[in-house]
PDBQT receptor file of N, H, CA, C and O in Angstrom, charges set to zero:
ATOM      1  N   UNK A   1      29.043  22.144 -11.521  1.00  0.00    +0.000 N 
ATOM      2  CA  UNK A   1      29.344  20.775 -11.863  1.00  0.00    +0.000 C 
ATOM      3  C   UNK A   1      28.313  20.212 -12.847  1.00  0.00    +0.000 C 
ATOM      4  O   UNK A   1      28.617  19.836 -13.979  1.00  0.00    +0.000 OA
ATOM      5  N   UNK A   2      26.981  20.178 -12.305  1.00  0.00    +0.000 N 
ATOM      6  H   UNK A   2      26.734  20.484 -11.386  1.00  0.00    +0.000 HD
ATOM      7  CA  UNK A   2      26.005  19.801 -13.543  1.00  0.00    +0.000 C 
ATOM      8  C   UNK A   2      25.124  21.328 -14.201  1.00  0.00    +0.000 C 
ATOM      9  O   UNK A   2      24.173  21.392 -14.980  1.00  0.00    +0.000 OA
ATOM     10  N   UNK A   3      25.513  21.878 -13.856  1.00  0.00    +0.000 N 
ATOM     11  H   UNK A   3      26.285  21.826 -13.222  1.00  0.00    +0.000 HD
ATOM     12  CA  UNK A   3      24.950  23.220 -14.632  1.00  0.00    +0.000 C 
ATOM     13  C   UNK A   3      23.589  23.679 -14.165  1.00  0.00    +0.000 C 
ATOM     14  O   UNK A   3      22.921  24.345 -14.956  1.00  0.00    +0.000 OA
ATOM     15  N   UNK A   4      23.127  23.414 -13.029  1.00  0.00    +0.000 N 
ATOM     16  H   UNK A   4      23.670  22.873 -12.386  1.00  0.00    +0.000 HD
ATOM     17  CA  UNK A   4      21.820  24.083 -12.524  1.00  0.00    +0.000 C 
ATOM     18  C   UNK A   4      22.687  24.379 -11.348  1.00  0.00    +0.000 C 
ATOM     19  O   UNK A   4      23.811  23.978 -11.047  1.00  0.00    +0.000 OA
ATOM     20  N   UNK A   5      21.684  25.355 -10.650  1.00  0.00    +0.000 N 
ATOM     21  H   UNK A   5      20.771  25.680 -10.894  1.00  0.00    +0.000 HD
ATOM     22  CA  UNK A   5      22.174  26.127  -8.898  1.00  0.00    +0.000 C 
ATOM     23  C   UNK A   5      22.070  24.871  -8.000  1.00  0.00    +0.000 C 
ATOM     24  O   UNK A   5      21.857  23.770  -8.507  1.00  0.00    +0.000 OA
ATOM     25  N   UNK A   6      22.213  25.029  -6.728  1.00  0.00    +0.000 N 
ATOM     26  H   UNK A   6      22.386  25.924  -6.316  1.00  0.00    +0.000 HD
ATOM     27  CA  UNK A   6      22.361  25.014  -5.832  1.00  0.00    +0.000 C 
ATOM     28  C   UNK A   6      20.510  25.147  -5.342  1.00  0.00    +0.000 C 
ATOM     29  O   UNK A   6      19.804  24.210  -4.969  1.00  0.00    +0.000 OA
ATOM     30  N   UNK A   7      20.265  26.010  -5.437  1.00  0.00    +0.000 N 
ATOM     31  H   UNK A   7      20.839  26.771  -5.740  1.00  0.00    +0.000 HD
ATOM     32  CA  UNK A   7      18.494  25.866  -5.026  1.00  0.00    +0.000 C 
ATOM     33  C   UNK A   7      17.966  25.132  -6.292  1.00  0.00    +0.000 C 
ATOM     34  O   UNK A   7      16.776  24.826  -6.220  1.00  0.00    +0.000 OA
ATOM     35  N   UNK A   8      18.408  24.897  -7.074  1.00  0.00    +0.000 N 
ATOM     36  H   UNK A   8      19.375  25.146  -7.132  1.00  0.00    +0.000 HD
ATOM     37  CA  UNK A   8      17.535  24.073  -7.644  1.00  0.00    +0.000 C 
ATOM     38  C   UNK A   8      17.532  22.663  -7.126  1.00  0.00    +0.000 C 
ATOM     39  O   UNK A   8      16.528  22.092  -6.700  1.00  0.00    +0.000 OA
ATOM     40  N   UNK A   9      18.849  22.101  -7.204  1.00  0.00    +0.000 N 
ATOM     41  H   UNK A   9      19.665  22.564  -7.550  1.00  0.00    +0.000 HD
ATOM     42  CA  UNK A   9      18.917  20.785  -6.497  1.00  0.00    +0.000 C 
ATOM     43  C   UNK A   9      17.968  20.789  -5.280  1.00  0.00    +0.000 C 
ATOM     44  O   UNK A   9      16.992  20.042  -5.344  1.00  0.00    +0.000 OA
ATOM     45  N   UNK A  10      18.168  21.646  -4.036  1.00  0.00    +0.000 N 
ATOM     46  H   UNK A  10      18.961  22.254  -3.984  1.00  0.00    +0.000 HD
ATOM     47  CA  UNK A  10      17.846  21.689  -3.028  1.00  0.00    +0.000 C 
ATOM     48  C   UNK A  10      16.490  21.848  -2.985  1.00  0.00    +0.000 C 
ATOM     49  O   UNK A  10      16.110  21.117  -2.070  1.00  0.00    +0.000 OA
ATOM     50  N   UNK A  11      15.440  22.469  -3.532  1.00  0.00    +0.000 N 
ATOM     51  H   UNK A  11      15.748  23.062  -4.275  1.00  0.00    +0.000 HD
ATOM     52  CA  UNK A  11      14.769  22.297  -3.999  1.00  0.00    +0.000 C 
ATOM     53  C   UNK A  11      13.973  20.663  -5.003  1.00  0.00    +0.000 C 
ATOM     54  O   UNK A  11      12.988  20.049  -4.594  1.00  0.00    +0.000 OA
ATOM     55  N   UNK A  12      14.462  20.449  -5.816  1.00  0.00    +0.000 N 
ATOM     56  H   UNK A  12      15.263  20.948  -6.148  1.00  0.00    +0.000 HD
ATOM     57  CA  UNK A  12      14.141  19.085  -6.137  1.00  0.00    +0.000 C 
ATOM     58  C   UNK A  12      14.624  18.067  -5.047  1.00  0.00    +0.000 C 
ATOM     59  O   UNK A  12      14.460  16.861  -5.234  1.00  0.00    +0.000 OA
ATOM     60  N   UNK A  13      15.023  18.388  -4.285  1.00  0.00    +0.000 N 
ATOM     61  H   UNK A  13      15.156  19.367  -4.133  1.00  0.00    +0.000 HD
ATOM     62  CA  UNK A  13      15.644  17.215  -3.062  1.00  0.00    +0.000 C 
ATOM     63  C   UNK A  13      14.112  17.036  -2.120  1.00  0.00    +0.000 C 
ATOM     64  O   UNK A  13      13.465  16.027  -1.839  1.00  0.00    +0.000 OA
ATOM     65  N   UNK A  14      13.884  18.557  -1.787  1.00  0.00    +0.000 N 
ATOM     66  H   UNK A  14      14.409  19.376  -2.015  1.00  0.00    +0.000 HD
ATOM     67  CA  UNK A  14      12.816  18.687  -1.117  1.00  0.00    +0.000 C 
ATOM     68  C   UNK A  14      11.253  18.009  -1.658  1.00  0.00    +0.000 C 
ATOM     69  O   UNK A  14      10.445  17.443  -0.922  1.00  0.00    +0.000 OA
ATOM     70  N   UNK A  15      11.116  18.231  -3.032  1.00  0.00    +0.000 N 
ATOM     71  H   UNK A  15      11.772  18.691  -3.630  1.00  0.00    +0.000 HD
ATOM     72  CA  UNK A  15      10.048  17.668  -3.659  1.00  0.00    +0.000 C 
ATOM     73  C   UNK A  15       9.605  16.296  -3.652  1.00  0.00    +0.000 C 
ATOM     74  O   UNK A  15       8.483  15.799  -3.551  1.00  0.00    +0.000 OA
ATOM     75  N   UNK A  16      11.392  15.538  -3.854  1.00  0.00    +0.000 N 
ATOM     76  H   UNK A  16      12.303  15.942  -3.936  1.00  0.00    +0.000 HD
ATOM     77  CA  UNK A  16      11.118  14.118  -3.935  1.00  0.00    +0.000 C 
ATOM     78  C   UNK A  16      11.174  13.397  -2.135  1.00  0.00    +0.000 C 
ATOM     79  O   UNK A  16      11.034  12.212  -1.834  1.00  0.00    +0.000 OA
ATOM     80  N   UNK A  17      11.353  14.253  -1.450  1.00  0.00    +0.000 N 
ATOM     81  H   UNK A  17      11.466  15.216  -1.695  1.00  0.00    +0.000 HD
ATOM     82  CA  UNK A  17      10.808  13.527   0.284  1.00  0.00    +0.000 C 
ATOM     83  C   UNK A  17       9.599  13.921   0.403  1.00  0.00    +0.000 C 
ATOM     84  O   UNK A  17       8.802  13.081   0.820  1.00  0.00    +0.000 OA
ATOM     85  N   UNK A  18       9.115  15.225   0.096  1.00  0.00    +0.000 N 
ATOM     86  H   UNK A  18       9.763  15.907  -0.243  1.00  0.00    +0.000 HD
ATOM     87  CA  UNK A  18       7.546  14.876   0.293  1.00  0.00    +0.000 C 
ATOM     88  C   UNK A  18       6.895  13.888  -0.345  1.00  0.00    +0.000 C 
ATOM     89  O   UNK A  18       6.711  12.830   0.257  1.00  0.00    +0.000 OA
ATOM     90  N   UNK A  19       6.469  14.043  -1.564  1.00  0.00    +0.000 N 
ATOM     91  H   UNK A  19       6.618  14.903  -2.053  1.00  0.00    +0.000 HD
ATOM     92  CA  UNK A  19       5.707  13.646  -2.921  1.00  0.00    +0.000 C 
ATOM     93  C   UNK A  19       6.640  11.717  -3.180  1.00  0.00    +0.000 C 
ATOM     94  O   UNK A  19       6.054  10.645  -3.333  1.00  0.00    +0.000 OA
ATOM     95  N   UNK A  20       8.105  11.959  -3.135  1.00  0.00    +0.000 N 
ATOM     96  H   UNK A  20       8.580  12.829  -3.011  1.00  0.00    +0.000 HD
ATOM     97  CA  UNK A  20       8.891  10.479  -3.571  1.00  0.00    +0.000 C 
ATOM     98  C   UNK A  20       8.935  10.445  -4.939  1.00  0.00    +0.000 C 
ATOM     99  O   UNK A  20       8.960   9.349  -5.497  1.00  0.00    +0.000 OA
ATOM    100  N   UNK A  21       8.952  11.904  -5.850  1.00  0.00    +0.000 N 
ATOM    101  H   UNK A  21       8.931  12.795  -5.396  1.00  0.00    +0.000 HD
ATOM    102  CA  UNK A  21       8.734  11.428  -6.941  1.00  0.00    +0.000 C 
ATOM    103  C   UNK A  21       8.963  12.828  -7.890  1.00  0.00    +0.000 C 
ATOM    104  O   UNK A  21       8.068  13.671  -7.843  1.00  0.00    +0.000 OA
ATOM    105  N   UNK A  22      10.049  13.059  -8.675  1.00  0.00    +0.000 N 
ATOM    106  H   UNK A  22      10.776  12.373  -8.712  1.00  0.00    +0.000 HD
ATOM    107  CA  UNK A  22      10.530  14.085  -8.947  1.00  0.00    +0.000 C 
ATOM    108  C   UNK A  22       9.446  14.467 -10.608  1.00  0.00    +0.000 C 
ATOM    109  O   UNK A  22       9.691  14.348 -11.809  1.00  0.00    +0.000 OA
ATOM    110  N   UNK A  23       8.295  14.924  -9.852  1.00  0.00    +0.000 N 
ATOM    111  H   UNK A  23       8.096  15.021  -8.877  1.00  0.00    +0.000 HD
ATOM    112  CA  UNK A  23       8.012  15.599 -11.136  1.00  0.00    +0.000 C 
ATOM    113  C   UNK A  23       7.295  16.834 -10.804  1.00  0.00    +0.000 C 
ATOM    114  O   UNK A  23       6.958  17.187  -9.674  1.00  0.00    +0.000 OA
ATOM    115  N   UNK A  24       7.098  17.457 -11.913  1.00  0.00    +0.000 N 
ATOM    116  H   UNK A  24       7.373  17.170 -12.831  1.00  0.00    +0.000 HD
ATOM    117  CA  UNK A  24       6.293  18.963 -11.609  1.00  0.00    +0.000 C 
ATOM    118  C   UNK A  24       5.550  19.099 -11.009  1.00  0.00    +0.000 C 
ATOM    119  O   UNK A  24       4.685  18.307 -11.381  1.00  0.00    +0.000 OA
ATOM    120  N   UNK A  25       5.097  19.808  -9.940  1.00  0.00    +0.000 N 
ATOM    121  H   UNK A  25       5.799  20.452  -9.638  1.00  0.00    +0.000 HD
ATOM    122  CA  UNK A  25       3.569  19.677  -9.241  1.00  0.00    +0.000 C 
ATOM    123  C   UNK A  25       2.939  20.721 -10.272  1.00  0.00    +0.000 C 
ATOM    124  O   UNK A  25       3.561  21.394 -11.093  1.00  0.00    +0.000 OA
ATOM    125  N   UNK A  26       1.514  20.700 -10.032  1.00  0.00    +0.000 N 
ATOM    126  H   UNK A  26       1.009  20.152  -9.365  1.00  0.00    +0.000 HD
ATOM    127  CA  UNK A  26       0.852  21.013 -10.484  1.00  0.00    +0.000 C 
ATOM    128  C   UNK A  26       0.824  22.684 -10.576  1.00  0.00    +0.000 C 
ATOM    129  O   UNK A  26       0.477  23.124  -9.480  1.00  0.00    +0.000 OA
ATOM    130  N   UNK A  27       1.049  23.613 -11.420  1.00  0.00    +0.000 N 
ATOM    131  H   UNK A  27       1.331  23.255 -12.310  1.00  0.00    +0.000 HD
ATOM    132  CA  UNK A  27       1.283  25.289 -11.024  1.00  0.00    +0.000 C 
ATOM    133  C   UNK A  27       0.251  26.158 -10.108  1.00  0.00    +0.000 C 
ATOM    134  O   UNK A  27      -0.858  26.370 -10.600  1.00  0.00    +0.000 OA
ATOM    135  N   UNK A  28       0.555  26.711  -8.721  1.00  0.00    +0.000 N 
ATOM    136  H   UNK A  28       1.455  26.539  -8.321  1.00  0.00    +0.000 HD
ATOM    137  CA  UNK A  28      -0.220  27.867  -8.120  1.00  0.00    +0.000 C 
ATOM    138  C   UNK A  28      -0.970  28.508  -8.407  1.00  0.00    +0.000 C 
ATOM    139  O   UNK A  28      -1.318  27.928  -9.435  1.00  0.00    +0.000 OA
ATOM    140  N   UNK A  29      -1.738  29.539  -8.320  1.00  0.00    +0.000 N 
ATOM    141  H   UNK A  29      -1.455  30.010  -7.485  1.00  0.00    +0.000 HD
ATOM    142  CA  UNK A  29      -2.090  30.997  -8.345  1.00  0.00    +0.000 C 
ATOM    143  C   UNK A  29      -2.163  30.848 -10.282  1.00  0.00    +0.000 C 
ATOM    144  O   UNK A  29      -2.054  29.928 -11.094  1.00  0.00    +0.000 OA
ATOM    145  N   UNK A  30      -2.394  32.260 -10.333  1.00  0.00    +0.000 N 
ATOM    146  H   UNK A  30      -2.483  33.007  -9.675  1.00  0.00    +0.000 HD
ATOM    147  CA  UNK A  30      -3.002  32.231 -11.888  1.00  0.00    +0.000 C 
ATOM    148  C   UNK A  30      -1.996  32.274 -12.830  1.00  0.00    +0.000 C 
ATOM    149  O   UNK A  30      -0.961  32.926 -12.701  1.00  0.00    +0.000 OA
ATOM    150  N   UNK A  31      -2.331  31.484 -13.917  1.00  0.00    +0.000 N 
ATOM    151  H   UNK A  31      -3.172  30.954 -14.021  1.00  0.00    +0.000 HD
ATOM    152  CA  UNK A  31      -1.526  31.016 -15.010  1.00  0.00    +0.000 C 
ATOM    153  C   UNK A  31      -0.739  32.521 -15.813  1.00  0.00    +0.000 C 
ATOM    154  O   UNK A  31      -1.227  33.639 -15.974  1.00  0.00    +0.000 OA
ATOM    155  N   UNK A  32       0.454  32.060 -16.148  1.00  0.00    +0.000 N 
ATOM    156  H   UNK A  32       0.850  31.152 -16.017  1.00  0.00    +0.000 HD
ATOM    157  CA  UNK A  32       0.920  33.325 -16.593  1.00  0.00    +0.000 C 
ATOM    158  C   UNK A  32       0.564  33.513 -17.811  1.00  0.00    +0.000 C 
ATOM    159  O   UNK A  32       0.940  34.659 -18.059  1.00  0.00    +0.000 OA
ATOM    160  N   UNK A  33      -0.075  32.963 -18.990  1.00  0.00    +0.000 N 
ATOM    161  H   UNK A  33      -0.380  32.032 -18.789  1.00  0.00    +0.000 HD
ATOM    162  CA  UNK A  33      -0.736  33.489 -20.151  1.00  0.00    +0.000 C 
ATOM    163  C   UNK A  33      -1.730  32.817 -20.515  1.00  0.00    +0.000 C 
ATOM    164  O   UNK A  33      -1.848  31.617 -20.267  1.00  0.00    +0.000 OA
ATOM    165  N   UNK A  34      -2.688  33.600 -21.236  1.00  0.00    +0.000 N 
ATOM    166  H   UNK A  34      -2.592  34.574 -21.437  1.00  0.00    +0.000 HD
ATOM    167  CA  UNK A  34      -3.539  33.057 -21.677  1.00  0.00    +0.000 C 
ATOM    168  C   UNK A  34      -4.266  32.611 -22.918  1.00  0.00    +0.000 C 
ATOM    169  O   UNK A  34      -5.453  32.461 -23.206  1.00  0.00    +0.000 OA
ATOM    170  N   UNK A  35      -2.640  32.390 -23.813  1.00  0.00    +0.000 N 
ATOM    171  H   UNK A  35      -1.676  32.512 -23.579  1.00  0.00    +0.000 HD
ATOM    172  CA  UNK A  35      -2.833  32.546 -25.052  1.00  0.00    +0.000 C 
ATOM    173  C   UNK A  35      -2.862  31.576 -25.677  1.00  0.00    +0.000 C 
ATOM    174  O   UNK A  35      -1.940  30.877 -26.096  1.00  0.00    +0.000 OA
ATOM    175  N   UNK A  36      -4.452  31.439 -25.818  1.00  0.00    +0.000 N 
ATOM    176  H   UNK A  36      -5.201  32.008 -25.478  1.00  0.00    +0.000 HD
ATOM    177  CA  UNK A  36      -5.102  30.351 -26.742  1.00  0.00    +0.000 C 
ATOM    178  C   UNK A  36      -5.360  30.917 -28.206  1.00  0.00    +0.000 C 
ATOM    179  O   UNK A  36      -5.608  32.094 -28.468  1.00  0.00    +0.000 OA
ATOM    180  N   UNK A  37      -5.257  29.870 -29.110  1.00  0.00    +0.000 N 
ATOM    181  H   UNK A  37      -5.055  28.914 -28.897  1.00  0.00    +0.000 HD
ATOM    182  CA  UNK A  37      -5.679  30.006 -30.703  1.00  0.00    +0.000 C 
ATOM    183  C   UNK A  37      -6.308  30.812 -30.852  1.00  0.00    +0.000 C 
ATOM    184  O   UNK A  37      -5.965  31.750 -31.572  1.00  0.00    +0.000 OA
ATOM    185  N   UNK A  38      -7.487  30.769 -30.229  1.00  0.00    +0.000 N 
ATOM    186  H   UNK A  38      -7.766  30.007 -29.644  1.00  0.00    +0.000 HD
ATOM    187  CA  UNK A  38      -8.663  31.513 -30.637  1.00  0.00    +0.000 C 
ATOM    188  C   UNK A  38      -8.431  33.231 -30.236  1.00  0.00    +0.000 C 
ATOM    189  O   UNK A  38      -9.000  34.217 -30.706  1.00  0.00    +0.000 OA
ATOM    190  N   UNK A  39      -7.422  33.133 -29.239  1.00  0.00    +0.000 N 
ATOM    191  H   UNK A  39      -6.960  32.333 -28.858  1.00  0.00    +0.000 HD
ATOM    192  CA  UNK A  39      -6.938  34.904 -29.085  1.00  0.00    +0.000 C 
ATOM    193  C   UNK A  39      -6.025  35.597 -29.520  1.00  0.00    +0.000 C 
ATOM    194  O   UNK A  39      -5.842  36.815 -29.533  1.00  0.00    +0.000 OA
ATOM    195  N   UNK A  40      -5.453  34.745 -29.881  1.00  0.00    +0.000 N 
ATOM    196  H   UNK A  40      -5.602  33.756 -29.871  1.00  0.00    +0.000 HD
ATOM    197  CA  UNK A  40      -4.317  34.732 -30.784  1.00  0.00    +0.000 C 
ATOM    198  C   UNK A  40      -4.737  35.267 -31.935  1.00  0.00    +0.000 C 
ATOM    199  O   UNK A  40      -4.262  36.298 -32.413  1.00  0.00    +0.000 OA
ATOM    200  N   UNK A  41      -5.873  34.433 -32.565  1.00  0.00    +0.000 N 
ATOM    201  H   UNK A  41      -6.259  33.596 -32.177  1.00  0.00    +0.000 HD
ATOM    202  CA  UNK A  41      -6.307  34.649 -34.203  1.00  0.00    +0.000 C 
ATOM    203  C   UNK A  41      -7.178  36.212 -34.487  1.00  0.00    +0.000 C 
ATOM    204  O   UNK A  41      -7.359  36.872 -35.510  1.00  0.00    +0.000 OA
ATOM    205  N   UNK A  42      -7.605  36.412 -32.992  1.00  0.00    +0.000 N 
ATOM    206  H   UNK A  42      -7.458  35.876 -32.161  1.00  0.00    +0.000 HD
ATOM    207  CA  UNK A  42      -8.030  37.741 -32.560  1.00  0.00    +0.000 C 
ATOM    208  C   UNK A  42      -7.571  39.025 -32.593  1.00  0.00    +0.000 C 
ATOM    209  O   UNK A  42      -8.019  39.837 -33.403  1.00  0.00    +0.000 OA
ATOM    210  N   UNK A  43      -6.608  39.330 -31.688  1.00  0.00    +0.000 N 
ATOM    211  H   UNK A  43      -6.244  38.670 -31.031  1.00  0.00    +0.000 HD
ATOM    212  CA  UNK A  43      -5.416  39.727 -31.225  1.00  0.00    +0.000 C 
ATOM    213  C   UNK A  43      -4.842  40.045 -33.131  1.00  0.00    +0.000 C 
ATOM    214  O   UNK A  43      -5.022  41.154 -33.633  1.00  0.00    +0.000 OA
ATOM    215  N   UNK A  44      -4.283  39.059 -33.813  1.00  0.00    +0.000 N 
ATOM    216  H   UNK A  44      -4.137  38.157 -33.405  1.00  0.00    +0.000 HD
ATOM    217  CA  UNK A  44      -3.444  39.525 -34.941  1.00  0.00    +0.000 C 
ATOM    218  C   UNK A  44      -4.448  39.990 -36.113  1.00  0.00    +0.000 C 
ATOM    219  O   UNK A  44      -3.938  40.549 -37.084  1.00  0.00    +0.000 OA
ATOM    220  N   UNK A  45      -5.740  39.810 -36.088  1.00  0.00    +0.000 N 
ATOM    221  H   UNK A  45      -6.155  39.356 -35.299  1.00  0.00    +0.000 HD
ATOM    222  CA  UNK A  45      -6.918  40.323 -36.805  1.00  0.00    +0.000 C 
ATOM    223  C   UNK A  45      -7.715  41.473 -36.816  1.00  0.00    +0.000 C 
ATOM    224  O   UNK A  45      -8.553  41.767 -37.668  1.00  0.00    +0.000 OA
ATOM    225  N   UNK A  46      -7.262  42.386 -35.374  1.00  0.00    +0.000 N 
ATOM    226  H   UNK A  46      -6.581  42.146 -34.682  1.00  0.00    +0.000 HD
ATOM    227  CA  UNK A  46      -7.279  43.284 -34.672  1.00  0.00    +0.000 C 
ATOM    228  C   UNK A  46      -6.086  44.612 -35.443  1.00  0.00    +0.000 C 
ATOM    229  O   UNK A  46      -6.219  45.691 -36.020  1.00  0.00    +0.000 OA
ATOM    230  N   UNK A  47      -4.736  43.550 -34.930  1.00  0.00    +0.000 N 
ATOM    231  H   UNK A  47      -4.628  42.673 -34.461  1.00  0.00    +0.000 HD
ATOM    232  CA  UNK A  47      -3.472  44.604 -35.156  1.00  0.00    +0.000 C 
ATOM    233  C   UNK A  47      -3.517  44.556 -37.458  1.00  0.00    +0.000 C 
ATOM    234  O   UNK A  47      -3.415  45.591 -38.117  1.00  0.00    +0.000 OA
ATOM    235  N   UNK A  48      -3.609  43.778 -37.810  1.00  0.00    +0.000 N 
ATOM    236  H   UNK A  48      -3.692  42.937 -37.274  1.00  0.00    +0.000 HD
ATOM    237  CA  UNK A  48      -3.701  43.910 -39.418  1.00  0.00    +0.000 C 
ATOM    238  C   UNK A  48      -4.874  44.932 -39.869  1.00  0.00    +0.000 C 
ATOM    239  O   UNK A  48      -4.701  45.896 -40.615  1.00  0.00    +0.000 OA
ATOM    240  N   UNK A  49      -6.111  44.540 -39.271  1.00  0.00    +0.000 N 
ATOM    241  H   UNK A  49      -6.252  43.758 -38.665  1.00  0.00    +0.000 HD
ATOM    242  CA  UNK A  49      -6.964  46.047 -39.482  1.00  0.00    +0.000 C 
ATOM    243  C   UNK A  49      -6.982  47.788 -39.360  1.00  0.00    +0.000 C 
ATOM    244  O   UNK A  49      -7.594  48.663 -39.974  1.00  0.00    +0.000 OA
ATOM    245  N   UNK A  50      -5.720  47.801 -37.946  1.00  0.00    +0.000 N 
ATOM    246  H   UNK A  50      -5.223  47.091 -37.447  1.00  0.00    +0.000 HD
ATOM    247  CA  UNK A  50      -5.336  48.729 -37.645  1.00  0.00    +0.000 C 
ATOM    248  C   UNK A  50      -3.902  48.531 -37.539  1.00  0.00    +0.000 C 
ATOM    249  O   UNK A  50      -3.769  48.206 -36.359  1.00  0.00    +0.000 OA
ATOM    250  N   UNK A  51      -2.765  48.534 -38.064  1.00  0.00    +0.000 N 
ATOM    251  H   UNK A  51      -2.873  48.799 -39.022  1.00  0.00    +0.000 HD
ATOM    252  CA  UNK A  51      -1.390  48.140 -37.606  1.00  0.00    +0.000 C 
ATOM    253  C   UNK A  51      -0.811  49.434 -37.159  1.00  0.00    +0.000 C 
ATOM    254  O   UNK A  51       0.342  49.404 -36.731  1.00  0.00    +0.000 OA
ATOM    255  N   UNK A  52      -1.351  50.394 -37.191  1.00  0.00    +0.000 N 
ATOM    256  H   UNK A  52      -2.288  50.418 -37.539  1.00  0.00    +0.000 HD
ATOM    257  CA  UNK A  52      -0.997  51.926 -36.674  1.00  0.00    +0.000 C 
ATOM    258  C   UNK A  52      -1.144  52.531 -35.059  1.00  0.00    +0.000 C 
ATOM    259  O   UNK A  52      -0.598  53.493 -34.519  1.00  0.00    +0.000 OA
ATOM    260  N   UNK A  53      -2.164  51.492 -34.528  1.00  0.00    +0.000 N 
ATOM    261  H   UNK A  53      -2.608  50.710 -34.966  1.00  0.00    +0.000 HD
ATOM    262  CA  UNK A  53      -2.573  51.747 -33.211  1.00  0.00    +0.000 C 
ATOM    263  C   UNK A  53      -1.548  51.523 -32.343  1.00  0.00    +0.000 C 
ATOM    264  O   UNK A  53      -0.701  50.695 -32.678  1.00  0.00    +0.000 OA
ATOM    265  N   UNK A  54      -1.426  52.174 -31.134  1.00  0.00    +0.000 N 
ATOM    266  H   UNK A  54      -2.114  52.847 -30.861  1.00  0.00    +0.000 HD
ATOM    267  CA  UNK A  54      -0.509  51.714 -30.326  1.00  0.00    +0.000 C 
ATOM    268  C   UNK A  54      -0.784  50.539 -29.246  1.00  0.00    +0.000 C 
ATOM    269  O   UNK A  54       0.126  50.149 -28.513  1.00  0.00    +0.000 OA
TER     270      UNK A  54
């Protein structure tokens, strides 16, 4: 009907009786990347010196 599941609703239902307030909490456990500018600029300065490496 609105195009998300069923656990999602149910889920955001749950969020806004604890908290009263439907927004993101804050993310768990360790961040899934860590890709800042500065590793980034690394990382592609790396692969152009060597673009052959695996």
């Amino acid at each position: 009907m609105l195009g998300v599941s069923h656990t999602f609703i149910w889920r955001t239902k749950k969020v806004f009786k604890e908290t009263g307030q439907i927004t993101r909490r804050p993310e768990q456990g360790m961040k899934r990347s860590v890709r800042t500018p500065r590793l980034t600029k690394a990382v592609a300065g790396k692969i152009l010196r060597n673009p052959t490496a695996p």
